[in-house]
VODRENGU-12689 format. One record per residue (C-alpha): residue number from 0; x, y, z. Coordinates in pm, whole numbers, plus 32768, in hexadecimal, padded with zeros to 4 digits. Layout:
residues N
    n  east  north    up
  NUM     X      Y     Z
...
end
This chain:
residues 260
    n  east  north    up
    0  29F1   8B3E  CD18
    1  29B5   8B2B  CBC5
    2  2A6C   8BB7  CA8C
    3  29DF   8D33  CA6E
    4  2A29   8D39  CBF4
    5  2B57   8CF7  CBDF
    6  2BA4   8DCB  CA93
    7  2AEF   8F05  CB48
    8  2BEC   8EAC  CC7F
    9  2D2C   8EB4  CB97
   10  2CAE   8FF8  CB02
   11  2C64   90A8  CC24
   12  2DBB   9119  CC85
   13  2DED   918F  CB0D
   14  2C7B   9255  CB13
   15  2CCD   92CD  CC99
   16  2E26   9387  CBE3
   17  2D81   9425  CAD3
   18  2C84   94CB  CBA0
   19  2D97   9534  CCA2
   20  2E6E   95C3  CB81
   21  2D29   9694  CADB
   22  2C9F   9700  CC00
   23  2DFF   97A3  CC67
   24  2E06   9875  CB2C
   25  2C9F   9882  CB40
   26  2CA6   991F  CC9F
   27  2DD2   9A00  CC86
   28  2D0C   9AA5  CB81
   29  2BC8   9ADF  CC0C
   30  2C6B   9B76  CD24
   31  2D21   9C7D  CC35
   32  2C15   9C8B  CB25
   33  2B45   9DFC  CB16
   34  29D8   9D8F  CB6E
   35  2A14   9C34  CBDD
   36  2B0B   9C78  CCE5
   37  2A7F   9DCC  CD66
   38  2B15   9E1B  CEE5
   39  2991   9E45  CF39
   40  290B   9D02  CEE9
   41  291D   9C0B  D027
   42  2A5C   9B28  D00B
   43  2947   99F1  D014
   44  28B6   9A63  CEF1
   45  29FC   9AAF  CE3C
   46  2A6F   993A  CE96
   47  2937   98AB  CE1C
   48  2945   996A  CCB0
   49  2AB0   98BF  CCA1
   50  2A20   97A1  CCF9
   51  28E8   9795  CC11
   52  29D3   9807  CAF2
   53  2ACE   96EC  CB21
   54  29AF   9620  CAE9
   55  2946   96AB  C9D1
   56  2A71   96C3  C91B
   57  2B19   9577  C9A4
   58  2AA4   94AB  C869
   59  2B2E   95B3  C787
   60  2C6D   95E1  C7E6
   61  2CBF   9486  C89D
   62  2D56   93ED  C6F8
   63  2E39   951C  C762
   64  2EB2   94C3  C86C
   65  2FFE   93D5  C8A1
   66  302B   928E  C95A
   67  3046   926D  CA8F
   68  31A5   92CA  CB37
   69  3244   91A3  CBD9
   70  32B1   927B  CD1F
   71  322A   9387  CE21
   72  3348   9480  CDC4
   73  32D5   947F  CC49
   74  3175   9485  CCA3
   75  31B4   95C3  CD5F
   76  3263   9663  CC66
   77  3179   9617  CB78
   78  3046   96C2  CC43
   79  3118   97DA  CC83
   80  3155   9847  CB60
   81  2FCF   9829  CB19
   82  2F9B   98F9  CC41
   83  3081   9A17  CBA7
   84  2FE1   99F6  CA4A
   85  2E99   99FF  CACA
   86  2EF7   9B1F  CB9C
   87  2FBD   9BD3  CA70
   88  2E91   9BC3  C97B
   89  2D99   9C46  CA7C
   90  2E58   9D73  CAD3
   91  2EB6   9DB3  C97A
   92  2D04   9DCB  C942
   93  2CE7   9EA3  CA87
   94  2DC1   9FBE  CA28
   95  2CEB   A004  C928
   96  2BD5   A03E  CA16
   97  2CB6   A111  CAF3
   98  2CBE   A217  CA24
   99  2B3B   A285  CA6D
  100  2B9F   A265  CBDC
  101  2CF8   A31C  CB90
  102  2C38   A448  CAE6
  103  2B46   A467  CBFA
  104  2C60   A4B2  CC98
  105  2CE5   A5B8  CBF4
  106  2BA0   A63D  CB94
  107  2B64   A67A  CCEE
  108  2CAF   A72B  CD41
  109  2C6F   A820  CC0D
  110  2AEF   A86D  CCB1
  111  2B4B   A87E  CE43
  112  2A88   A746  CE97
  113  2C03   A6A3  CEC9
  114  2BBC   A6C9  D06B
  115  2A66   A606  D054
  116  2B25   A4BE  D0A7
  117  2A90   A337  D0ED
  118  2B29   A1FA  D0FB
  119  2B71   A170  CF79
  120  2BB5   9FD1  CFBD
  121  2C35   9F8D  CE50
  122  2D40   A090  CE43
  123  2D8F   A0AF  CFCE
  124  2D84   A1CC  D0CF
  125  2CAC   A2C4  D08B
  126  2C2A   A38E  CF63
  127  2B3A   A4A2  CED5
  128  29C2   A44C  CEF6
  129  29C0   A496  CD72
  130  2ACE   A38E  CD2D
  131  2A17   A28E  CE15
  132  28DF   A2D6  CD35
  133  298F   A285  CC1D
  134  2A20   A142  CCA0
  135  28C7   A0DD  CCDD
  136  2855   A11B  CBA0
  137  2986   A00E  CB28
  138  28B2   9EBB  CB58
  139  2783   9F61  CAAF
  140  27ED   9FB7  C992
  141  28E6   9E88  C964
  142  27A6   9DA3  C9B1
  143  268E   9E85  C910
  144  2757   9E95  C7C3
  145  27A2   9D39  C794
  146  290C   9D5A  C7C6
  147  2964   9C54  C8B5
  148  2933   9B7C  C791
  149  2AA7   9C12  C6E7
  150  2B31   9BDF  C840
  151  2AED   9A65  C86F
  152  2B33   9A28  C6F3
  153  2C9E   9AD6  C71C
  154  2C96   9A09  C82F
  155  2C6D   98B7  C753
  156  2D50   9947  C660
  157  2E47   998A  C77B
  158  2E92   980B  C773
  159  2F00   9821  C60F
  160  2FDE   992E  C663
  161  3092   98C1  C7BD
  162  306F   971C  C7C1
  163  304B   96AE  C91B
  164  3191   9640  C983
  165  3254   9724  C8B0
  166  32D6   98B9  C950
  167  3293   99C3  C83D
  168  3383   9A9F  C7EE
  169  3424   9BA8  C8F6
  170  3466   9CB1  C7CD
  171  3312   9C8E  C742
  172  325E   9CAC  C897
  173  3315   9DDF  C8E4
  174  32D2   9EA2  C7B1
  175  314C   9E1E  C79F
  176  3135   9E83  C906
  177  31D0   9FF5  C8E1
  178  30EC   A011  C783
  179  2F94   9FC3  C87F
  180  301B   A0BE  C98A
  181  3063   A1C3  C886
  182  2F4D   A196  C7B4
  183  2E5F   A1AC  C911
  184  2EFD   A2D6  C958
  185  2EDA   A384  C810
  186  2D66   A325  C7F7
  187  2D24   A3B0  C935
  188  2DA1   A4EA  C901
  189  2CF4   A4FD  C7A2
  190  2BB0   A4C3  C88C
  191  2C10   A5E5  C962
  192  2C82   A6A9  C87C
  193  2B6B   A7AC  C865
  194  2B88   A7F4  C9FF
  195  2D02   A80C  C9CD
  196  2CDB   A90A  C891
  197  2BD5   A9F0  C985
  198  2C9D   A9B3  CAE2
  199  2DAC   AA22  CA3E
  200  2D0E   AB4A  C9B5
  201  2C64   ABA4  CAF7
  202  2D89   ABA5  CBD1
  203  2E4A   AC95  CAEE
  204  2CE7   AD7B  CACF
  205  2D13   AD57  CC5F
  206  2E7F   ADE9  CC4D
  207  2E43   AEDB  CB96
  208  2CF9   AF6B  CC6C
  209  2DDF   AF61  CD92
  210  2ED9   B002  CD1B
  211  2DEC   B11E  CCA7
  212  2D10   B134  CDCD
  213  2E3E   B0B7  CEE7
  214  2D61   B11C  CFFA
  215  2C41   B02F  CFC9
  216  2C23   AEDF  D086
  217  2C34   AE0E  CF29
  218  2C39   ACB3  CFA2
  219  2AE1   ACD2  D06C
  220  2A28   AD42  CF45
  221  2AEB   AC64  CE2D
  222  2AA8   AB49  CED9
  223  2957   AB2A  CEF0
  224  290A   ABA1  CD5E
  225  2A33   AA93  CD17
  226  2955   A957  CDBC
  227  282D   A9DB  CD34
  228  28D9   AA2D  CB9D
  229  2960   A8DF  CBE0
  230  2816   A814  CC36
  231  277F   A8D0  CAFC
  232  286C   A873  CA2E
  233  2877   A72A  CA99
  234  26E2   A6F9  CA72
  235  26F9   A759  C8E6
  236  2856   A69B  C8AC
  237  2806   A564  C99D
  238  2763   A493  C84B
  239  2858   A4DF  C77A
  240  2975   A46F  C848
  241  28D9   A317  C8A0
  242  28A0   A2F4  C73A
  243  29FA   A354  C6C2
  244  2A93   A24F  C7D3
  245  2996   A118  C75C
  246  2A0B   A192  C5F8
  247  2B79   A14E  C639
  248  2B2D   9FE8  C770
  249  2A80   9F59  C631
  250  2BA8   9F6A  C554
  251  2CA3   9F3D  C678
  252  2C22   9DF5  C6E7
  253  2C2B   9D49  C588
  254  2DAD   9DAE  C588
  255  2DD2   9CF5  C6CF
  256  2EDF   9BE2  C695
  257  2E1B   9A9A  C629
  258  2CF5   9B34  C5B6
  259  2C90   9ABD  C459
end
């Protein structure tokens, strides 16, 4: 055995750590990540991108990493918390995506295409057909636009912000967290806000027929011209929406903490 033998045997156990510790973060994101870690992508395939990324980014962000802990328990602590920071930075990125999914949602309650129901994997149980055509429209637009490129730099940056082997703080988590959900929330109903305004309008027009005309059967012939308003209005506002939500992901994934 000769000398670079026996240096590339003493720095195996070193190299074998630092992949271990980036592919944890590395992994735990992927699997949260909008795009990346979409419920309809094989859980093969998903693997492999983790893997393929850790790769990638291993000779980046290995200077970042610290030594080697001398026991299991620290070692375990240590990819833990990468596992929770990875998994904390990946949600934070998908519940901007959620909102398109979110205002399919109510989009389709405000139209009557709420009982057209399917299977939705990313958000669980079942869900309008409109809101699972929105979901799929997630990955295409994150990957069509270019975007994935903000998520895997916040990503970088994320290392910056939260050291591996260091917890960030509880308080800060919280309040970033309940700033994503409320800021999903709000942008989805901005998205839907046109079906809301001429739901809302409709169902009072609707009281105030049958209270006139009390005799007439008013759900069999308001629900038909309420699918069909709906779809209408949905063919000339469709663009529009799509184009406000990529207006506001844009902006919302170069806030993402350690982006920049």
């Amino acid at each position: 055995m000769n000398a670079d033998d026996a240096a590339f045997l003493a720095a195996l156990p070193g190299s074998a750590f630092a992949f271990v510790a980036v592919l944890a973060r590395v992994s735990a994101a992927v699997m949260a990540m909008p795009g990346f870690g979409q419920a309809d992508l094989p859980m093969t395939v998903r693997a492999g991108l983790a893997l393929v990324l850790t790769l990638l980014l291993l000779p980046l962000l290995a200077p970042l990493l610290p030594a080697e802990p001398a026991s299991i328990a620290a070692v375990a602590a240590l990819l833990a918390g990468e596992l929770v920071a990875g998994i904390w930075l990946g949600w934070l990125a998908r519940l901007l995506t959620l909102a398109l999914p979110l205002a399919g949602q109510i989009i389709a309650l405000m139209t009557g295409l709420s009982s057209v129901l399917i299977a939705d994997p990313d958000i669980g149980g079942q869900g309008p057909g409109l809101s699972r055509l929105f979901d799929l429209l997630v990955p295409v637009v994150i990957f069509g636009f270019g975007l994935h490129a903000e998520l895997l730099a916040a990503f970088v940056g994320s290392y910056h912000l939260i050291p591996p082997g260091t917890w960030f703080p509880a308080g800060d988590t919280a309040r970033t967290i309940l700033a994503g959900v409320a800021a999903s929330f709000a942008l989805a109903l901005r998205l839907a806000a046109p079906f809301v305004l001429a739901g809302t309008l409709w169902q009072i027009g609707l009281a105030l027929f049958g209270r006139l005309v009390p005799r007439i059967q008013i759900y069999f012939i308001a629900m038909p011209a309420q699918i069909l308003g709906g779809i209408v209005l949905l063919a000339v506002l469709l663009r529009m929406v799509v184009a406000a939500w990529i207006g506001d992901l844009g902006p919302g994934f170069v806030h993402l903490p350690g982006f920049g």
